[in-house]
N, C-alpha and C positions, 0 to 999 in steps of 0.2 A: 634542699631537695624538695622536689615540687610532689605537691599534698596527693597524696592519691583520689582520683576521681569516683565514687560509689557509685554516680547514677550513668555510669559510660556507656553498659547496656542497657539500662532499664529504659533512657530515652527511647532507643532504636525499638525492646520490646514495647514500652507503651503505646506509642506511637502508631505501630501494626495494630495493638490490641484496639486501640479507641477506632481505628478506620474500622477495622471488621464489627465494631459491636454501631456503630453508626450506618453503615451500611445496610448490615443483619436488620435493625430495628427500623430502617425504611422498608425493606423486603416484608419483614412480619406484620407491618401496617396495611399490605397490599393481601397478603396470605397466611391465613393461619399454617404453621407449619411445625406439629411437633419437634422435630429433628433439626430444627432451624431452633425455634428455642432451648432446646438442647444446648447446641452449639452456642448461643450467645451468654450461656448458663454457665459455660464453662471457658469463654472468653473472659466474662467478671468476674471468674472465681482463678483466671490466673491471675490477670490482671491485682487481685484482692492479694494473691499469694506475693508477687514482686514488690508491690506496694510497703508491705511488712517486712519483706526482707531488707530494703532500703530504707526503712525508718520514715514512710510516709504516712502522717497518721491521717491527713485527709481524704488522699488518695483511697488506702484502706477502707474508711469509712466509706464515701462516694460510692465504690467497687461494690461495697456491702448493701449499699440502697438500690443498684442495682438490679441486683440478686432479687430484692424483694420485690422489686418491678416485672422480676420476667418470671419468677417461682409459681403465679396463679396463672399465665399463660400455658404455661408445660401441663397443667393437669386439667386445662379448659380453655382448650386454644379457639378461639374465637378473632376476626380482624378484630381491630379495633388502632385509634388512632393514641400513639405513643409518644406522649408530648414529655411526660415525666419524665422517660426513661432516653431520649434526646437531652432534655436540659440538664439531666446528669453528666451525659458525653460533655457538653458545653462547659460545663464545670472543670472537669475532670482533666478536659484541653488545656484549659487557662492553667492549672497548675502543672501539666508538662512542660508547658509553653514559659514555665515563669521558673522552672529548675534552673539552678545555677551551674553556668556554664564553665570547664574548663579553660584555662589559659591555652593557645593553642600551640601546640610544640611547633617547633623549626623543622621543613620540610626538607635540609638538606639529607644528605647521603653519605653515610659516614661508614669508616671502618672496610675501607678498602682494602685487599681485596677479599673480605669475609664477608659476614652476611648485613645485607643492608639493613636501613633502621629506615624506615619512613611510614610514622608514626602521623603524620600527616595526612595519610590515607588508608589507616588503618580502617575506619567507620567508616562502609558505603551508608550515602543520605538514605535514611528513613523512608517507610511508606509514611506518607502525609495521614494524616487524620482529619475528622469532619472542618477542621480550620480551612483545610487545602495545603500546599505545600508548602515545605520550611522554609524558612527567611534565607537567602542569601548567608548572613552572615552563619547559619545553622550549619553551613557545608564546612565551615572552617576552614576556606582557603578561594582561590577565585581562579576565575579563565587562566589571570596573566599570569599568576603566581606557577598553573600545572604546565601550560606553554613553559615557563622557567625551567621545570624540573623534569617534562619530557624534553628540552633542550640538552639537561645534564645529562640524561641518561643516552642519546645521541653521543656525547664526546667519553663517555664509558665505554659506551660499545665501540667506539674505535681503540679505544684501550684493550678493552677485552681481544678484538683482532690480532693488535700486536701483539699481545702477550702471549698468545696462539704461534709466534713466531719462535719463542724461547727453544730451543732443543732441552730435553733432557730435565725439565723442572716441573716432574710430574705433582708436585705440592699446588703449583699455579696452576696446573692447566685442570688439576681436580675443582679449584676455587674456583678459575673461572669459568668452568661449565656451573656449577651454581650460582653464581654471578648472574650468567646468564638468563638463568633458569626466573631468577629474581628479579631481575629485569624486567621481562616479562608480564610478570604478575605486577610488579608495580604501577607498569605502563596501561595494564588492563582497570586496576583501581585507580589512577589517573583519571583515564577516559570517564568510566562510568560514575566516578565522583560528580562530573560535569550533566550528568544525565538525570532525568526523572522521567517516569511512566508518565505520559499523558491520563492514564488512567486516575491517576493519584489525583487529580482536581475532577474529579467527577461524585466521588461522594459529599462536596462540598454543594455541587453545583445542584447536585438534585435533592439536597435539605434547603438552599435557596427554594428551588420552585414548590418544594412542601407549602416551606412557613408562606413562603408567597402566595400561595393560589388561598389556601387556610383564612390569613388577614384580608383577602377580596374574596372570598365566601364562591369561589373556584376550584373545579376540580381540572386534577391535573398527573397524567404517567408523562413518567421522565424515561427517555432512552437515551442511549451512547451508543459510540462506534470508535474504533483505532484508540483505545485505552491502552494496546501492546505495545504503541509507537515511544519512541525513548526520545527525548529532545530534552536542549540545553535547559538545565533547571534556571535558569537567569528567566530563558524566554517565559516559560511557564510562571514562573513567581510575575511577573513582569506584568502578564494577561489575564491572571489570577483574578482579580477586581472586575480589568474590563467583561469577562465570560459573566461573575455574577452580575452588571450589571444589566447585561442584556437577555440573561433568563430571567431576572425580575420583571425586563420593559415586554418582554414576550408575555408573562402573566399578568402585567398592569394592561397594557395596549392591545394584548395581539386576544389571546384566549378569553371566549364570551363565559357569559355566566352559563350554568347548566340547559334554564331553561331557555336560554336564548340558542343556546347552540341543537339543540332538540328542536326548533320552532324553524332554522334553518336544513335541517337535514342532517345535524350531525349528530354523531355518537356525544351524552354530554361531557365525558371527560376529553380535556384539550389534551394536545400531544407537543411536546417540545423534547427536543432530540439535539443533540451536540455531536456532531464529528470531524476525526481530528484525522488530518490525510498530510502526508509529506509528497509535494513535488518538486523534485530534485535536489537543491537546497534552500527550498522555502518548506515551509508546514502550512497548512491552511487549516482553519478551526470553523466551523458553522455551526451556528445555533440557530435552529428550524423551528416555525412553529408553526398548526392548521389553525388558526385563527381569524378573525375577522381582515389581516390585512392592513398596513396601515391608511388611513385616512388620508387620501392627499387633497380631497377639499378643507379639512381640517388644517391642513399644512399652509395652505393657502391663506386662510383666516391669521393664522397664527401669523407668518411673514408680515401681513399686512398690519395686526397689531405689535410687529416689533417694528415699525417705519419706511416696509416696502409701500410703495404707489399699489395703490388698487388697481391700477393699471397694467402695472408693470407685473402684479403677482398674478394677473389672471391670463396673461401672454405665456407662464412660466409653464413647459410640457413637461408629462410625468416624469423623465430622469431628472429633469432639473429641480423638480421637487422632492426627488430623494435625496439629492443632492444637497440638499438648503437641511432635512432629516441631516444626514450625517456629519453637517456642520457645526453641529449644537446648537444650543442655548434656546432651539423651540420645542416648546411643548404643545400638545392637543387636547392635554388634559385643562380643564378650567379648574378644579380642586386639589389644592393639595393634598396628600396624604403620607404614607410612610412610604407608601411605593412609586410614587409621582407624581408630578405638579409642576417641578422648580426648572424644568430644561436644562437640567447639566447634565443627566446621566450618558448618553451618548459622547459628551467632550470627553468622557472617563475611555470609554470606548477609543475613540481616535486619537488621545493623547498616551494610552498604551501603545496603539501601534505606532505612532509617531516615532516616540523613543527607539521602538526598535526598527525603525526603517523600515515598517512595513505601510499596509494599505486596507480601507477597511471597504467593502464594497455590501449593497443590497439588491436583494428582490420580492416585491412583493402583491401580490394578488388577493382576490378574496377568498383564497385556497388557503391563505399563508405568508407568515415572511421569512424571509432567510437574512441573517448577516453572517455574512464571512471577515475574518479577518486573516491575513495574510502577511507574514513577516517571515525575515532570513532567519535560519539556524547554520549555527557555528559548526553545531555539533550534530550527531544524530544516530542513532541505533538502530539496525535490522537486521534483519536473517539474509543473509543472503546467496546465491549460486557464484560457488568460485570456477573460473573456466580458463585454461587456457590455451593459446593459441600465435604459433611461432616463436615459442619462448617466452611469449608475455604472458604474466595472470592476470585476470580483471574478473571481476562482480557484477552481478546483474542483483537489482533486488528482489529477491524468490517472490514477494506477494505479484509481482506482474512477469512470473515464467507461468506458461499455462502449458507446454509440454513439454520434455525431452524425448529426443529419438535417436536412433543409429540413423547415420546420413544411408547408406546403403538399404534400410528398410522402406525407406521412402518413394513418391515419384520428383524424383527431378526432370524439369520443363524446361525446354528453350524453345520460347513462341518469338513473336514479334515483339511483345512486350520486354522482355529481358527473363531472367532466371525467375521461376516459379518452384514449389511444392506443392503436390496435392497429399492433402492430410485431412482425413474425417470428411472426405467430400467438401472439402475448400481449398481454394489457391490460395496459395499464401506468398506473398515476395520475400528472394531472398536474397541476400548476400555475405562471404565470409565475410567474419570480424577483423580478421586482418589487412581488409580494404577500409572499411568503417574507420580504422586505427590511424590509417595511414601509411600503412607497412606494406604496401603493394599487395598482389593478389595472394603470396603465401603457398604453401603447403596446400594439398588437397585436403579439406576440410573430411573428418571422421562423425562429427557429432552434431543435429540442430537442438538448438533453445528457439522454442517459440517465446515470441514475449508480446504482451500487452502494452501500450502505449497511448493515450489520446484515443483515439476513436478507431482505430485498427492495431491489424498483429504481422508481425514482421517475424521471420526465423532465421538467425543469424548461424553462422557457421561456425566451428570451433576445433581445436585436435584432441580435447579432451576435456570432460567435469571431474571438476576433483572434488566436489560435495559440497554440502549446506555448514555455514558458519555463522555464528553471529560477528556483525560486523560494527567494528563505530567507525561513521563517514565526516574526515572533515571537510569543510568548505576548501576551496582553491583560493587564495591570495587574489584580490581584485586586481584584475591587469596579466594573469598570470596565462603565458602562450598554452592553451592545452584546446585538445580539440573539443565540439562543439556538445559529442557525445559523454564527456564524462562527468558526470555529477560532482564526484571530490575523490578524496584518494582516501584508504585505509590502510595501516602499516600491516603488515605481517609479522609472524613470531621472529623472523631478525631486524625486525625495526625499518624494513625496506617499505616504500610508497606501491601502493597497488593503486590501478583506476577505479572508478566503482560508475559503470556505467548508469544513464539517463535514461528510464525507456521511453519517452516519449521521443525523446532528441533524435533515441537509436531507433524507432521505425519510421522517422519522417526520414533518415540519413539511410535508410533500404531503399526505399522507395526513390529517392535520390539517384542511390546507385542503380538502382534496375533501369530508369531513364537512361542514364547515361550509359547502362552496360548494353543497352538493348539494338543500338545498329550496330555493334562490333558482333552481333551473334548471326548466324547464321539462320533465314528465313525459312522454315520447312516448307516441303510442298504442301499441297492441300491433302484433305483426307474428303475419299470419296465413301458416304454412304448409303449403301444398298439394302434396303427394309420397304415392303408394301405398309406397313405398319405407318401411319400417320405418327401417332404418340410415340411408338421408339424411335424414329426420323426425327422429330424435334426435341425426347431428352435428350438423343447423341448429340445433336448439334449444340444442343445449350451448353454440354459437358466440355464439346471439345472446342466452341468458341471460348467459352469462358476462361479454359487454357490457354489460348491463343493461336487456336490453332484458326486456319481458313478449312473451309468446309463445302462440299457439295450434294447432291442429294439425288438420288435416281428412286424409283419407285418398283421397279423389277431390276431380276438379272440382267436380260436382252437390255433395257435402255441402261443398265451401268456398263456393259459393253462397249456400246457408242461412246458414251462418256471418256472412258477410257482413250479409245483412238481419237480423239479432242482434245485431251490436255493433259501433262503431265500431272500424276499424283503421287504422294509422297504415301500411300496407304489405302486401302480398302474395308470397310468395317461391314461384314455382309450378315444377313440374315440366312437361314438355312433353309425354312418355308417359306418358301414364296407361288404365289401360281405361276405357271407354266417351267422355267428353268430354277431350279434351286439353285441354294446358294453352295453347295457341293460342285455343281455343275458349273455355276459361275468361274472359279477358282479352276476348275479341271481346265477350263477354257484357257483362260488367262495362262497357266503353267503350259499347252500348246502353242502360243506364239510366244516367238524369240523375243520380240521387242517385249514383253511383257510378263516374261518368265519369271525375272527376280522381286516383281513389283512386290510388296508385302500386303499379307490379307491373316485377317483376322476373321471367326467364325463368332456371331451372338446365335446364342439359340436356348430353347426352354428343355430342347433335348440332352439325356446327359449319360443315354446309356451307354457302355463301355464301347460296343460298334459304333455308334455314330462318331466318337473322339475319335478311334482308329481311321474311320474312312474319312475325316477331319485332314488328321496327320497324311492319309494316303494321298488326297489330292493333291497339297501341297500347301495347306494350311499353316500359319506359324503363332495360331493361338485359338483359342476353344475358349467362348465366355458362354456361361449357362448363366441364364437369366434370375434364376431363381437363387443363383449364392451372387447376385450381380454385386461390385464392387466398386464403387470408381475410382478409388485411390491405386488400386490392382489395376483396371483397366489403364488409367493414365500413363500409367509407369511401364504397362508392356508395349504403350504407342510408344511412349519416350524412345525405347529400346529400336524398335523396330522401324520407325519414318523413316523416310528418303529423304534427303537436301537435295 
C-alpha cells in the first residue's frame, strides 16, 4: 500500500502563500500600505500555521522571521526597500521546491460503470511562486499522456451512448448519467492541468528587474499585461529563462542611470513592461522598455571585433543589425559583470523560441526597445461568446467582441459597396457567419456580434448568443482541411468539437464577402439634398456617402425641383426653412405631380412643435428629423427603409 502523501496540499497552499507574500513585498517596497502589511502578516502567519501542521521545522521558523520582518512595518509603515524579507521568500522556495515528491499514480479509469478514479488529475498545477512556474515534471503527467486519457474518455462516451440503448436497466442508465457527469469534470481537469496563467511568471520577472536595476545602481517600475491569458504550462516553463533574460538585458542595456535619464528628458525611474497577447494559435510575449535604445553603432564595433570586414559591417543597414543583435554571441558591453558582458544572453532568448517553433523579432529606437517573442500554443484558455447559427455553435473570443445587438435594432445598408451597419455613427461591414462558414447564405440572421480584429471591426451575423463561457482552445492538427477563419476547436459538455473563431481571419473574411457580395446587390438611386445650409449640405453628404450612398445637392426648394425633373432619385432629404419655398412646400409640390408622387422625402428641421410634424405628415412627408435629437444610426436606417431602386 502506497505510503500516504502529507504534503499533497501543503505544496499547492505554499506555493499560493510564497507568490502573494513575494509579490505583496515588491508592492510595499513601492508603497507604504498598512492593509497590505496586514495582509502579508497574515499570509506568514498561515503560511507559519501549515508549516507546523506538516512537521516543517524550517519552514515554521523562515515563516516566523518573517513575521519579524513585517511586525515594525504595520505600526510604522514607511517605503523602504525589503531585501530581508525577499531573501526569506528565496529560502522558503528552495525548501517547497526540494519536498519530496509522490510517486505518481496511474492515470487509467477504472471501475466501470461507477465512479471513476483519476487521481492523476486530482491536483490542478499551483500558482507559481517568486521561482516562476513548476517544472514540467511538477504537473505529474504530460501533453501525451492527457491526449491518452482524453482519447479514453472519447471511446467511454461511446459506451456511455450505447448503454443509453438498454431498455428498462434503470441501474445503468442512473450510472451512466454520472458517468457522464464525471466525464466532464475529468476532461475539464484534463485540459486545465495543461494550462498556467501567464500571470504566474510575472512575479518572478519583476523581482528579476528589482535585483537587477538595485546591482547597476538603477531605478526601475515593472508593469504587466494579459496575466489572465491561460497557455500551455510546457510553453511558459519553456520561456521562463528566456523572459528573465531579456528584463535583465533591458536593465543592463536599455535603462540609463537616474541621472542620465533626467539630463535626457526623462522621468528618472526606467519603465519595462511585459505583455502576453494570444493571436489565434500563437501567443506573443513583449518585453518593452524606455530606455536608451539599443546601440547599433555599438553593434557594428562588436561584429567587426568578432571577424566581420570593416567593410562589410559598415554597408550593414539597421535591420540587418538587429538582426546580427538577435543572433547572439555579441555583446556592447566591454565589462563584464553579473548582468553582462559574455554575449550569450540573447542565444538563451532564440534558443527558447527555437525549441518551440517559434520566432523572436525586435524594435528599437531612442524611445526604447521591444522584443517580442512569438511561439505556437497547443493549448489555450479564454472566455469566450458562444453563438449559433444554422445549427452550428462556434465561439468568438469575448476580449475582441466590442457589441452585441438585435439585428432589427440596427441600420442595415445596401450601398454599392455590399452590406453595411450603422452603429454609433460608424459603418461597419457586415456579413452572416453562415457564409463566413461556408454554409451558404442561411437563415435570416436575428443577432450581430461586432468584433475587433487587426486594424478594423467587422459584424458578423448569427440566430442566436447563448452566453459567455470559459473555453480551452486546441490547435487544429497541421494539414487539417478547416476553413481559414477558425482558430482551433473546443469540445462541449458531450465531448463534441465546436469552432472557435479568428477575429482577425473573421474581419478580413467580411470584408471579403462584402467585395464579393456587393454587385449581386442592387444599386439605389441617388439621394437628392435640399438644405441652404452649407454645413448641413456637407454633414449629409458625408453621412450618406460614407454609406454608400450617391448624393446630389440643390441649395433651395425651386433648384431641387429642377433637379428632380433631371434625374431620377432614389430619396429627398429636405430642409423646412429655407428662403423663398420651404421645405413643406417642396414636398406639397412634388406630392402634385404624378410622376413624382411616390418619390420619398424625408423632413430635417430644428423645429419640433407638435403642428409642424402634423403638417409634415399632411404634405406627404414619410419622416420628420429634428436636428437637435439628430441621430445618424436612426437617420440611416429610415433611408435604408425608405430609397427607391
Amino acid at each position: 500500500m502506497m505510503a500516504k502523501d502529507r504534503y499533497k496540499y501543503f505544496r499547492i497552499e505554499a506555493r499560493e502563500l510564497l507568490d502573494g507574500l513575494a509579490k505583496g513585498l515588491l508592492d510595499l517596497e513601492r508603497r507604504a500600505d498598512t492593509e497590505l502589511t496586514q495582509r502579508l502578516l497574515r499570509l506568514a502567519h498561515t503560511l507559519k500555521g501549515a508549516a507546523r501542521i506538516v512537521g516543517h521545522r524550517e519552514l515554521t521558523e523562515l515563516s516566523h522571521q518573517m513575521e519579524d520582518v513585517l511586525a515594525p512595518l504595520r505600526d510604522a509603515p514607511t517605503p523602504q526597500r525589503l531585501d530581508a524579507g525577499l531573501a526569506i521568500v528565496d529560502q522558503m522556495t528552495v525548501h517547497v521546491t526540494a519536498l519530496p515528491q509522490p510517486e505518481a499514480d496511474s492515470p487509467a479509469i477504472a471501475k466501470l460503470p461507477g465512479r471513476i478514479e483519476h487521481t492523476a488529475v486530482a491536483e490542478r498545477p499551483p500558482t507559481a511562486s517568486a521561482a516562476g512556474p513548476p517544472a514540467r515534471s511538477e504537473l505529474r503527467t504530460d501533453p501525451t499522456a492527457l491526449d491518452d486519457l482524453l482519447g479514453g474518455l472519447a471511446e467511454i462516451h461511446t459506451l456511455v451512448r450505447r448503454l443509453r440503448g438498454i431498455d428498462d436497466v434503470r441501474v445503468i442508465e442512473r450510472r451512466v448519467d454520472q458517468l457522464e457527469r464525471e466525464l466532464r469534470e475529468v476532461r475539464r481537469d484534463a485540459e486545465q492541468l495543461r494550462l498556467l496563467t501567464a500571470g504566474s511568471a510575472f512575479t518572478a520577472l519583476e523581482r528579476t528587474a528589482r535585483d537587477a536595476a538595485q546591482a547597476a545602481g538603477k531605478r526601475v517600475a515593472f508593469a504587466s499585461s494579459g496575466g489572465e491569458i491561460r497557455i500551455d504550462a510546457h510553453v511558459l516553463t519553456t520561456l521562463q529563462g528566456a523572459l528573465v533574460q531579456l528584463v535583465r538585458n533591458a536593465v543592463a542595456h536599455g535603462i540609463e542611470r537616474p541621472e542620465q535619464r533626467i539630463a535626457a528628458g526623462k522621468p528618472p525611474e526606467g519603465q519595462i513592461a511585459i505583455a502576453v497577447a494570444l493571436h489565434g494559435s500563437r501567443v506573443a510575449i513583449t518585453c518593452r522598455d524606455d530606455g536608451r535604445g539599443i546601440d547599433l553603432e555599438a553593434v557594428r564595433g562588436a561584429a567587426v571585433r568578432r571577424g566581420l570586414p570593416a567593410d562589410q559591417a559598415r554597408a550593414l543597414a539597421r535591420d540587418q543589425l538587429i538582426a546580427l543583435v538577435l543572433r547572439g554571441g555579441l555583446t556592447t558591453t566591454t565589462e563584464v559583470t553579473t548582468l553582462a558582458g559574455r554575449g550569450i544572453g540573447l542565444d538563451v532568448v532564440r534558443e527558447a523560441a527555437d525549441v518551440l517553433g517559434g520566432e523572436v523579432t525586435a524594435h528599437t529606437s531612442d524611445a526604447g526597445t521591444a522584443f517580442t517573442i512569438v511561439v505556437p500554443t497547443s493549448v489555450a484558455a479564454v472566455a469566450g461568446l458562444v453563438v449559433s447559427t444554422d445549427d452550428r455553435i462556434a465561439a468568438l473570443p469575448l476580449a475582441a467582441v466590442r457589441r452585441v445587438a438585435r439585428l432589427a435594432a440596427v441600420a442595415v445598408l445596401r450601398g454599392p459597396d455590399g452590406i453595411t451597419i450603422a452603429l454609433d455613427d460608424v459603418t461597419i461591414p457586415f456579413a452572416p457567419l453562415s457564409r463566413l462558414l461556408g454554409a451558404g447564405q442561411g437563415a435570416a440572421s436575428r443577432s450581430i456580434v461586432v468584433v475587433e480584429g487587426g486594424d478594423g471591426l467587422a459584424a458578423i451575423g448569427v440566430d442566436h448568443v447563448l452566453g459567455v463561457d470559459e473555453i480551452v482552445v486546441r490547435a487544429l492538427p497541421a494539414g487539417a482541411p478547416i476553413d481559414p477563419v477558425v482558430w482551433g476547436v473546443a469540445l462541449d459538455a458531450e465531448g463534441l468539437p465546436r469552432p472557435v473563431l479568428e477575429p482577425t481571419a473573421l474581419v478580413a473574411a467580411v470584408r471579403v464577402a462584402l467585395v464579393v457580395a456587393a454587385p449581386a446587390e442592387a444599386r439605389p438611386l441617388p439621394i437628392l439634398i435640399v438644405d441652404d445650409s452649407l454645413t448641413t449640405r456637407m454633414l449629409e453628404q458625408s453621412i450618406l456617402e460614407s454609406a454608400g450612398y450617391e448624393v446630389d445637392l440643390a441649395t433651395s426648394a425651386e433648384e431641387g425641383l429642377v433637379k428632380v425633373e433631371q434625374r431620377a432619385y432614389g430619396l429627398c432629404l429636405v430642409d423646412v426653412e429655407m428662403p423663398g419655398m420651404d421645405g413643406f412646400g417642396f414636398i406639397a409640390t412634388l406630392r402634385s405631380q404624378p410622376q413624382h408622387a411616390e418619390l420619398p422625402a424625408i423632413l430635417v428641421t430644428s423645429r419640433n412643435r407638435p403642428d409642424d410634424r402634423q403638417r409634415g405628415i399632411t404634405v406627404g412627408a414619410q419622416g420628420y428629423v429634428v436636428k437637435g435629437d439628430f441621430d445618424q444610426g436612426k437617420l440611416l436606417g429610415l433611408i435604408q427603409r425608405l430609397v427607391r431602386r
